[in-house]
N, CA, C and O of each residue as an XYZ file, in Angstrom:
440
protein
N     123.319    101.642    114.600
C     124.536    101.824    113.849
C     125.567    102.450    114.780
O     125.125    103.284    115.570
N     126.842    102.187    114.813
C     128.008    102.607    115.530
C     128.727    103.097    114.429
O     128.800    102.470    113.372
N     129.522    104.711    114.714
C     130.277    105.025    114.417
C     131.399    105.452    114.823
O     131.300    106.101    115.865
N     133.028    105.288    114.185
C     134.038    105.922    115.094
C     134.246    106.681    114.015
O     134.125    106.298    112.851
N     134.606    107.918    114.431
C     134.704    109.377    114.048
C     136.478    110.082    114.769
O     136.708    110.787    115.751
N     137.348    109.505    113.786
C     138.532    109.371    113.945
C     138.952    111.029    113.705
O     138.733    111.541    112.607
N     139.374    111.567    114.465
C     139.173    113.522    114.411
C     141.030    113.811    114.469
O     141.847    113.139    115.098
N     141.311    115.088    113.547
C     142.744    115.890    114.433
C     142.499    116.899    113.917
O     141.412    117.284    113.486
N     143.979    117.669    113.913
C     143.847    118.966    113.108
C     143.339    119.378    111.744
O     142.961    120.510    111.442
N     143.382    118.222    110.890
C     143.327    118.349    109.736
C     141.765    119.387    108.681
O     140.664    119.501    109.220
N     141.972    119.845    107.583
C     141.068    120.178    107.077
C     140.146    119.112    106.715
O     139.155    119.419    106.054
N     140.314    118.026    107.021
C     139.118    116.894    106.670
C     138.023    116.689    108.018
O     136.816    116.446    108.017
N     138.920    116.880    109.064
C     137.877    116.322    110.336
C     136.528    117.639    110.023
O     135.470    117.049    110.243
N     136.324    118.609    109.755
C     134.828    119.528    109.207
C     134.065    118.387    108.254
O     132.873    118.173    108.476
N     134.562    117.857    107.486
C     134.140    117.426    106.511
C     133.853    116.076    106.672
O     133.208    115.470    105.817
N     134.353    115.433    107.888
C     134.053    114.011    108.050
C     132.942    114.234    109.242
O     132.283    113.301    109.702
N     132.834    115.513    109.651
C     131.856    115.626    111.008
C     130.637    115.907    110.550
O     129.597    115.549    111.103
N     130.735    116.743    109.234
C     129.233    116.978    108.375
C     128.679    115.973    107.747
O     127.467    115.980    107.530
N     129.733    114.623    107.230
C     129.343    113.742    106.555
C     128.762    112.710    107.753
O     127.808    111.974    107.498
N     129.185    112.708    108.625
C     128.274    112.455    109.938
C     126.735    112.421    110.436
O     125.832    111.607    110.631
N     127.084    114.275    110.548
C     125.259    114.481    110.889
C     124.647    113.980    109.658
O     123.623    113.312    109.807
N     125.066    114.170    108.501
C     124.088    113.746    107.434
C     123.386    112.362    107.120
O     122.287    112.057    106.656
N     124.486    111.654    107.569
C     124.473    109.850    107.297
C     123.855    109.435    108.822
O     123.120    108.449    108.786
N     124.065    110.094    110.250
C     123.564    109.249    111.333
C     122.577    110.189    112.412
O     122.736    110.580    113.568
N     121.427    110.336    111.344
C     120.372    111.041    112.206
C     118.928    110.288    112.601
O     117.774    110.693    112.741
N     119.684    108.789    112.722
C     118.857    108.481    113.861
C     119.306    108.323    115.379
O     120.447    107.926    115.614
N     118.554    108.581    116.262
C     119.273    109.051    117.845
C     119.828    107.589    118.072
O     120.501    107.634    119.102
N     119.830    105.963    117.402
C     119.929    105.154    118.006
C     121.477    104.728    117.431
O     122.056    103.700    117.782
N     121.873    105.451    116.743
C     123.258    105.753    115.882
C     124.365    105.996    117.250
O     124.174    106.868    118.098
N     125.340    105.200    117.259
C     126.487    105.388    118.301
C     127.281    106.391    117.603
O     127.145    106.267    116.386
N     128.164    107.467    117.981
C     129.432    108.072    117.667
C     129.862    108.231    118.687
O     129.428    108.740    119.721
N     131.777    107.271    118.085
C     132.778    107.607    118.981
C     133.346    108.589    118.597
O     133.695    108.275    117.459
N     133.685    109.597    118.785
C     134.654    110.418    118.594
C     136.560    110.239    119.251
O     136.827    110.148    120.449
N     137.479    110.229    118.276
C     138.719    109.877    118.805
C     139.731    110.698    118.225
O     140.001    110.921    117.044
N     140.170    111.048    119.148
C     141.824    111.191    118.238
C     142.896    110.225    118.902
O     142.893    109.920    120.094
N     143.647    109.867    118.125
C     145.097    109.264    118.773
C     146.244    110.036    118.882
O     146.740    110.543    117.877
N     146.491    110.113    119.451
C     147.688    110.658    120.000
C     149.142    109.865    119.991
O     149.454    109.166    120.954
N     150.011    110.017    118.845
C     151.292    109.085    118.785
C     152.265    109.047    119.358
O     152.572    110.120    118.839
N     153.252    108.792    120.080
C     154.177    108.988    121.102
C     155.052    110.243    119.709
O     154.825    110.425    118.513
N     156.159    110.902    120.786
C     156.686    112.319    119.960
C     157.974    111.534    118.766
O     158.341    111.837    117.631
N     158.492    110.031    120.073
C     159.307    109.247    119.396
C     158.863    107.905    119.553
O     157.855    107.758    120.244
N     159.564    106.575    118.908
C     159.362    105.253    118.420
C     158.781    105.189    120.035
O     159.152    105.867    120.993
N     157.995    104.388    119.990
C     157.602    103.425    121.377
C     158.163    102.809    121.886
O     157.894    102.416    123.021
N     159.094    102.515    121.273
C     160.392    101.410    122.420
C     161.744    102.683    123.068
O     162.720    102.290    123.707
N     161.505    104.187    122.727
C     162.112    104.751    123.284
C     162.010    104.582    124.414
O     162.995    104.335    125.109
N     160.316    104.706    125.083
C     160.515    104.426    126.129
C     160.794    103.621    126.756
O     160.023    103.570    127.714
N     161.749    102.646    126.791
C     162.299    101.409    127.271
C     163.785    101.676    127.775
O     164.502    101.224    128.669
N     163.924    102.818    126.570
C     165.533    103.117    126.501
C     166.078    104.025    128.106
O     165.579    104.986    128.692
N     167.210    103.238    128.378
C     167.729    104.185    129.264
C     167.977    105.612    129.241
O     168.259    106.040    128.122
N     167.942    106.563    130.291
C     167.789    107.643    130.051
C     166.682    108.551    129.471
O     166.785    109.715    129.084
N     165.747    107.855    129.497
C     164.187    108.470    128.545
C     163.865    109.669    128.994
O     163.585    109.767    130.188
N     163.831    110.850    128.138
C     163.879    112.691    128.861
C     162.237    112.310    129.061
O     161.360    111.685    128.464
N     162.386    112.997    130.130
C     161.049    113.588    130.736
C     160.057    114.306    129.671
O     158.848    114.162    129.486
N     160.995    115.110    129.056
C     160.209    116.329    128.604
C     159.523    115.875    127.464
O     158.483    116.429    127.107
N     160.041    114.850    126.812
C     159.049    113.683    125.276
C     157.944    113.454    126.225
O     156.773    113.717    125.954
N     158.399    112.888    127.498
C     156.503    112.799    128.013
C     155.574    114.008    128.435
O     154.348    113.929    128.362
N     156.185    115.032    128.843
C     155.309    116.396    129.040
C     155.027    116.495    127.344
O     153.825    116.691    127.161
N     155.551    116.440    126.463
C     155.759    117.095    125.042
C     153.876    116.101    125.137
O     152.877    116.657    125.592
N     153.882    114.775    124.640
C     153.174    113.725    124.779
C     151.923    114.211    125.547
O     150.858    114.334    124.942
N     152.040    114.533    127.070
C     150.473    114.625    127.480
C     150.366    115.888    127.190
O     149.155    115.986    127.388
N     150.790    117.256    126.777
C     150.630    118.494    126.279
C     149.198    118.334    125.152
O     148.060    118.800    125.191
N     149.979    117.370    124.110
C     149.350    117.247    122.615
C     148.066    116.424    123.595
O     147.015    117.063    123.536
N     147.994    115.488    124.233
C     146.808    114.974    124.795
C     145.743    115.589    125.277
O     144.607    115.139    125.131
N     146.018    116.690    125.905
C     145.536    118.135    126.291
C     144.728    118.777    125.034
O     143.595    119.251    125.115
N     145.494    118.706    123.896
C     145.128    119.636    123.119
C     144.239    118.674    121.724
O     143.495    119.075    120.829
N     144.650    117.544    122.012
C     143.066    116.458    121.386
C     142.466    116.549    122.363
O     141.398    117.050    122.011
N     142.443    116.402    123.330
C     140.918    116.500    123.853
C     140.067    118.139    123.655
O     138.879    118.231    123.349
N     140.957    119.285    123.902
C     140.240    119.930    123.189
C     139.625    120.385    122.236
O     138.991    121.437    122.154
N     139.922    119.065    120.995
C     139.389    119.378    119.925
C     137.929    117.878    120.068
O     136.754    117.995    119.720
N     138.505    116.811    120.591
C     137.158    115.691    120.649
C     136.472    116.294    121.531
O     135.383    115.878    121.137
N     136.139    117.123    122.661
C     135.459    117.455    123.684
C     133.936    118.405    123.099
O     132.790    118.214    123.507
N     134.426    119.544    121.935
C     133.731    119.856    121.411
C     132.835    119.140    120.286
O     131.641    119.109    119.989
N     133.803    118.690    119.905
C     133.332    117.888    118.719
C     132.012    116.816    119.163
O     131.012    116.850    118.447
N     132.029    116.240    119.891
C     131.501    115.574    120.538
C     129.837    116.026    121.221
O     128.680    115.623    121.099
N     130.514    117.013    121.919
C     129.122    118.005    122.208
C     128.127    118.555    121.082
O     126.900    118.622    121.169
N     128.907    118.920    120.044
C     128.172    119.726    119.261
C     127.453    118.606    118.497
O     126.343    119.033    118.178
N     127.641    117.312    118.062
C     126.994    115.919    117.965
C     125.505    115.864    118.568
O     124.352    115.821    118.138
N     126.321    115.893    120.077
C     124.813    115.592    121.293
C     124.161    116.770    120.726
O     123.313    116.490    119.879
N     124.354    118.189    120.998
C     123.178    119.160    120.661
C     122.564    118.945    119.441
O     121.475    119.498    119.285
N     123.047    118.209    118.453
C     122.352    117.685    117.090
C     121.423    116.438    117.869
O     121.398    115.570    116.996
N     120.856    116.045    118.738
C     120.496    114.986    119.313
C     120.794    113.506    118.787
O     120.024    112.552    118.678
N     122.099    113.615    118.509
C     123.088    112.217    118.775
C     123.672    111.930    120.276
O     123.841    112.476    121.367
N     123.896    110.479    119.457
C     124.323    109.484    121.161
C     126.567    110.175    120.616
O     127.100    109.945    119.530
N     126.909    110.567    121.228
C     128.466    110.455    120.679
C     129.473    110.863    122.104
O     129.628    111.969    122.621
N     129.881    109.945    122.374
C     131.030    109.796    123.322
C     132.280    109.947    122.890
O     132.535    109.600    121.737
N     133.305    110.490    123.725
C     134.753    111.122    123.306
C     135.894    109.827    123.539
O     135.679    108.715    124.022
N     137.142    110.391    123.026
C     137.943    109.779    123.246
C     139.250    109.944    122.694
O     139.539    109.716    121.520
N     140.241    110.457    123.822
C     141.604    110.737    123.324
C     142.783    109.176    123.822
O     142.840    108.727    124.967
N     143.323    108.806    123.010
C     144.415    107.399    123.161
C     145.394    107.751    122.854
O     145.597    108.122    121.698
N     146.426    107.751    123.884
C     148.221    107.494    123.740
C     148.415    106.615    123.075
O     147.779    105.834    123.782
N     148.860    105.818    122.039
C     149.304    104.795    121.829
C     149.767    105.206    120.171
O     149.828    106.276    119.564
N     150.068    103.683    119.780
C     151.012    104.216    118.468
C     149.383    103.838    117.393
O     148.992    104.512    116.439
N     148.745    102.614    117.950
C     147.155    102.624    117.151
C     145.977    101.651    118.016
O     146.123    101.049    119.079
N     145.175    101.719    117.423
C     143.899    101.756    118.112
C     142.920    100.701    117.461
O     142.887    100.646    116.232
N     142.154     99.895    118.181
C     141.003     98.851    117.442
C     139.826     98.944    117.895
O     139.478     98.757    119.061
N     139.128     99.255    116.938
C     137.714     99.363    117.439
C     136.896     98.113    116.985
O     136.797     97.764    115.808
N     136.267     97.418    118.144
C     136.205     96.162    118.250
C     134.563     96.025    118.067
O     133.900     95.080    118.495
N     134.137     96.967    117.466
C     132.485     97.188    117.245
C     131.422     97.954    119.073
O     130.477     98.725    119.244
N     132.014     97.427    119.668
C     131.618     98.031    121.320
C     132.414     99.308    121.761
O     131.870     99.960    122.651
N     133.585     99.761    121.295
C     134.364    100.675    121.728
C     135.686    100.408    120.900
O     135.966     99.605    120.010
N     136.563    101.664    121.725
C     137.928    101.527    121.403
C     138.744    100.376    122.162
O     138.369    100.267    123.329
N     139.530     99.693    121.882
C     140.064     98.299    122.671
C     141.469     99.037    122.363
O     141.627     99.985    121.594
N     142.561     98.314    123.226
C     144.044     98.203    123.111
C     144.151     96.907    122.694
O     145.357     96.671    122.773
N     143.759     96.220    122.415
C     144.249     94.942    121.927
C     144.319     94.589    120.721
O     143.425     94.368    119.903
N     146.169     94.513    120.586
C     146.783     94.524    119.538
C     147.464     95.157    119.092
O     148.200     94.915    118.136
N     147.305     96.608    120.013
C     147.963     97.846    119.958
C     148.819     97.670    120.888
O     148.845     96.777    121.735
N     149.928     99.024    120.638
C     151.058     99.733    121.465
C     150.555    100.296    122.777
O     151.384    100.530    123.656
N     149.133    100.561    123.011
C     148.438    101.575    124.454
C     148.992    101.121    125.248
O     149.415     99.992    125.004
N     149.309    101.727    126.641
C     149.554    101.255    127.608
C     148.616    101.956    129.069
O     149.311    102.928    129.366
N     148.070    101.939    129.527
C     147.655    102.265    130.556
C     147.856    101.636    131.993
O     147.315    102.148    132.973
């Protein structure tokens, strides 16, 4: 079984991480763990002339600070002896294509 385990600040990600261990305790159970990360403005800002710097520091800041929330999250999974790999994405959304997270179809850019 594969799961993506879509995480942020919210008071639900506790509650979607317990409903987790409960539902995927066999070790052969995938968890992705993700947050997305949305640009600060529209995605075609960045196209626009003049694009401030500081929307992109603003941007990998918050990237910084999902991964410090999937990094744990993630770990504390494995010490439950789950399979669960991380994952923070810039983009405006995300497809999970049954193997992983994909950009295709999405805004990502890498």
């Amino acid at each position: 079984m594969q799961i993506l385990l879509a995480i942020d600040d919210s008071k639900f990600t506790a509650a979607a991480v317990q409903t987790v261990l409960i539902q995927a305790r066999s070790y052969s159970t995938e968890i992705q763990v993700l947050q997305v990360v949305e640009p600060p403005l529209h995605s075609g800002a960045r196209e626009m002339e003049g694009y401030d710097s500081a929307i992109h520091a603003a941007w990998e800041a918050e990237s910084r600070q999902a991964e410090a929330w999937v990094a744990p999250t993630a770990k504390g999974l494995r010490s439950q002896g789950l399979k669960a790999a991380k994952a923070v994405e810039q983009c405006d959304a995300v497809v999970y294509n049954g193997r992983g997270v994909s950009r295709e179809n999405s805004s990502c850019d890498r």
